[in-house]
PLY file of the C-alpha trace (Angstrom):
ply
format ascii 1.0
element vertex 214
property float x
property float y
property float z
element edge 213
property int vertex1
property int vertex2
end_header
40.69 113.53 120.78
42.19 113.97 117.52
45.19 116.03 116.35
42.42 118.41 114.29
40.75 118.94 117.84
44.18 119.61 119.18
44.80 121.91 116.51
41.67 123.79 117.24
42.76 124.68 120.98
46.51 125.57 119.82
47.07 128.61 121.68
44.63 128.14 124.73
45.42 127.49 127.86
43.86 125.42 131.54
45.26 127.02 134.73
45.83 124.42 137.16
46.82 126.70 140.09
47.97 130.18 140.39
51.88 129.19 139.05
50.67 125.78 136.56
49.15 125.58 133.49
48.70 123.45 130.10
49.39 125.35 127.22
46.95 123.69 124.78
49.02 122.13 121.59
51.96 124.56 122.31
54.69 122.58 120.64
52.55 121.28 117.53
54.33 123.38 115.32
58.05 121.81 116.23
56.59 118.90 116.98
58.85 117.08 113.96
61.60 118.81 115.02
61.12 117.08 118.69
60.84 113.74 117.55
64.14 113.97 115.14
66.12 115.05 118.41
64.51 111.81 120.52
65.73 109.64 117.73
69.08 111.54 117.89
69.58 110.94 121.21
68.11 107.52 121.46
70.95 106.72 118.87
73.33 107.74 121.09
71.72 106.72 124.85
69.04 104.22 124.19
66.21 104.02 126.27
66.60 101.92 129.38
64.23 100.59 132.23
65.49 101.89 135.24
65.72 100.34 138.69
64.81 101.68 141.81
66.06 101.91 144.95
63.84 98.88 146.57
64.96 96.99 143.42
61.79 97.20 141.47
61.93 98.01 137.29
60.32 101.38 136.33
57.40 101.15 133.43
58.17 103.72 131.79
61.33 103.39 129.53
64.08 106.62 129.60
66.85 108.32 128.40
68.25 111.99 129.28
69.57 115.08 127.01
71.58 118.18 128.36
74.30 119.15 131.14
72.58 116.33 133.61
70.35 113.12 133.07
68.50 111.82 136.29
69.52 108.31 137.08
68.47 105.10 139.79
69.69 102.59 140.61
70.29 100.75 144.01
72.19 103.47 145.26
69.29 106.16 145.00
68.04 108.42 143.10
70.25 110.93 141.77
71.57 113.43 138.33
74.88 112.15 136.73
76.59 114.53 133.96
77.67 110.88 132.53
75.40 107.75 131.23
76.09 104.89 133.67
75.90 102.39 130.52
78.56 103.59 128.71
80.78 106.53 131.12
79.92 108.97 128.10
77.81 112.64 128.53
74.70 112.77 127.89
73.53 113.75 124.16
73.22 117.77 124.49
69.68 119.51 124.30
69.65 120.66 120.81
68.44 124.10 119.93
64.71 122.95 119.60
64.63 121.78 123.19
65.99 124.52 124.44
64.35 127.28 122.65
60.78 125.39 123.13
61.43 125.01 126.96
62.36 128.65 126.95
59.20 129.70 124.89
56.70 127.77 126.83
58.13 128.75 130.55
57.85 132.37 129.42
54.08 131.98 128.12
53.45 130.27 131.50
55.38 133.36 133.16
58.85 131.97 134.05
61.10 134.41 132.40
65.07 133.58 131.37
64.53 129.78 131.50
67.19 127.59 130.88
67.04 124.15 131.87
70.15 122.17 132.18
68.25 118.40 131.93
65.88 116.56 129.62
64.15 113.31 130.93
63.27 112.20 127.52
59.93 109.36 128.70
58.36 106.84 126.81
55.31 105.24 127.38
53.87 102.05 126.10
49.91 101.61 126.10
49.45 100.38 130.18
52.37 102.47 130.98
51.53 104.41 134.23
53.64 107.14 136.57
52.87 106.99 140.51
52.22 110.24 141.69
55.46 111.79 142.54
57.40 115.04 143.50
60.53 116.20 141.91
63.01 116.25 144.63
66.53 115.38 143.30
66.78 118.96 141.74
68.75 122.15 143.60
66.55 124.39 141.83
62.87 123.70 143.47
61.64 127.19 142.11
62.23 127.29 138.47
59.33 125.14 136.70
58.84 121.83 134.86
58.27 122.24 131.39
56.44 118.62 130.45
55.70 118.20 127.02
53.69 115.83 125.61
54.07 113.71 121.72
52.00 110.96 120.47
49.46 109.03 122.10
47.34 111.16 124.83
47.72 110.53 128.66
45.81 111.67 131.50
47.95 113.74 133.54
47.35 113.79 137.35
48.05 117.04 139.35
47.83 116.97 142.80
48.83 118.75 145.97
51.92 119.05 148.33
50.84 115.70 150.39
50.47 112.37 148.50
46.90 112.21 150.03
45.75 115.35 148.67
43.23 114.93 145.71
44.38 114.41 142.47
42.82 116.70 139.42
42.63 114.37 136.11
43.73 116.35 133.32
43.82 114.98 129.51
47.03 115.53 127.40
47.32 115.27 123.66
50.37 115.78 121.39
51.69 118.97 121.16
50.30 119.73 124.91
52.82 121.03 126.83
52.18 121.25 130.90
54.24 123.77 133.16
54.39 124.48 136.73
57.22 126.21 139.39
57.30 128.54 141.70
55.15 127.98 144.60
53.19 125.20 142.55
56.79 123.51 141.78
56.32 120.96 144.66
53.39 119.64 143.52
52.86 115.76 143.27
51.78 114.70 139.91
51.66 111.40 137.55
50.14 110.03 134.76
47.44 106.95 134.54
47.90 103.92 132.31
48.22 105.12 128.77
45.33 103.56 126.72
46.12 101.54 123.80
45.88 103.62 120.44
48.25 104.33 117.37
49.38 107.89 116.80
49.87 108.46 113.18
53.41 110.01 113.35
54.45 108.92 116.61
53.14 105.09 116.46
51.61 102.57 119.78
53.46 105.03 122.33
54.01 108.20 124.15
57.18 110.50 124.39
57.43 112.89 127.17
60.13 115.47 127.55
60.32 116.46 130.87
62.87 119.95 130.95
64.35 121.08 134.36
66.70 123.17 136.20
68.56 121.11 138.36
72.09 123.47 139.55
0 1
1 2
2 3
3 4
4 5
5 6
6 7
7 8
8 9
9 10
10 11
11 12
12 13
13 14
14 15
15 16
16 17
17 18
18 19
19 20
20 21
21 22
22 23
23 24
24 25
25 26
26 27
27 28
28 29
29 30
30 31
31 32
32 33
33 34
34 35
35 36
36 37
37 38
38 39
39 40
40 41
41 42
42 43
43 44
44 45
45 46
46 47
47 48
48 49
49 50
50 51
51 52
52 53
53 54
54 55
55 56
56 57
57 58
58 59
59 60
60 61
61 62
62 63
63 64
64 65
65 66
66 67
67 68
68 69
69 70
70 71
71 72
72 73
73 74
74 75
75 76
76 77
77 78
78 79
79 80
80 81
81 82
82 83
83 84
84 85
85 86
86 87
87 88
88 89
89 90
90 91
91 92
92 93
93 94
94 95
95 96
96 97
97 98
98 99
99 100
100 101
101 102
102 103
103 104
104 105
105 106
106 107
107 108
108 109
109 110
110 111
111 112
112 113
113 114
114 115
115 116
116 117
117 118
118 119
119 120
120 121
121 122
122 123
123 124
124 125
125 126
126 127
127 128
128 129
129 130
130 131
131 132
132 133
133 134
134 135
135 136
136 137
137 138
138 139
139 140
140 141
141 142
142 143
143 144
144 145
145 146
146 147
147 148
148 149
149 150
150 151
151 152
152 153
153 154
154 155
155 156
156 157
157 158
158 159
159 160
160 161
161 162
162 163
163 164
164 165
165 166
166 167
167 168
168 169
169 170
170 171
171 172
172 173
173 174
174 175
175 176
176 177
177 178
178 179
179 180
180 181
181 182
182 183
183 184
184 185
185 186
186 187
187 188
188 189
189 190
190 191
191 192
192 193
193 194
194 195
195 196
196 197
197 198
198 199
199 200
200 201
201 202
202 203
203 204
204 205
205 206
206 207
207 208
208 209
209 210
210 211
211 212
212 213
């Protein structure tokens, strides 16, 4: 789907379950403004390969922007107010982070949202997420705000067992995906990325993925 197409559902929205939607092309408009504050903060905390737990290297590439940035390693999984690489804080979420992740969590109906983390994602074409929950946070109410920039992904969104079926749902840039509440547990991923060139954002995918950890 082009960006025209993208353009032409700005301001609609798919309801994945009672507290979860995608806000069709919801960041377009800032979408420069986005990318200028990865490259900011990739300047200052590049992106990394993490390792998990078991030992095995993550596919997708990240870094992290606010009060916390979600780290692993063989210790666990775990938020750190410092980057590991270099003992310094993480870059803070600049005005456009915040006031986007505030904008979009009200449209979805999460009211006074400030997030105190930024996993700032990037995918390369094959780049795939396992289906996952986000359990590392204190907050398990207060949503995700998951935007999406460049090259479009098929996000998965599934239930609150790993088994449970998975909906497929396509992403483009400027999408922007939100869910909390009682859908906040949700598993969810995203397939391989499909090869492609975006024309501003190049052979790749950035994700910001805003949440309220304290």
């Amino acid at each position: 789907m082009s960006d025209l197409f993208a353009t032409q559902l700005h301001s609609t929205r798919t309801q994945l379950a009672p507290q979860a939607c995608v806000l069709h092309g919801f960041a377009l408009d800032v979408a420069g403004a986005l990318l200028a504050d990865v490259a900011a903060i990739e300047a200052f905390a590049p992106f990394r390969h993490l390792v998990t737990p078991g030992g095995h290297v993550m596919q997708v590439a990240m870094t992290n922007s606010g009060t916390y940035g979600w780290c692993s390693d063989r210790r666990g999984y775990r938020y750190d107010r410092h980057d590991p690489q270099g003992g310094e804080p993480w870059p803070a979420m600049s005005p456009a982070f915040l006031q986007l992740a505030a904008d979009a969590a009200r449209e979805a109906g999460f009211d006074a949202y400030v997030p105190d983390a930024c996993l700032v994602n990037r995918y390369a074409p094959g780049t795939r997420l396992s289906l996952h929950q986000d359990r590392d946070e204190d907050d398990r109410i207060a949503p995700i705000v998951s935007v999406s920039l460049g090259l479009p992904a098929t996000f998965l969104f599934g239930g609150f067992a790993r088994a449970d079926k998975a909906v497929r749902v396509p992403l483009q840039h400027g999408d922007v995906v939100v869910w909390g509440g009682e859908d906040r547990m949700r598993f969810h991923g995203v397939l391989p990325v499909k090869p492609g060139r975006h024309d501003v954002v190049g052979e790749q995918r950035i994700n910001l993925t805003f949440r309220k950890v304290k």
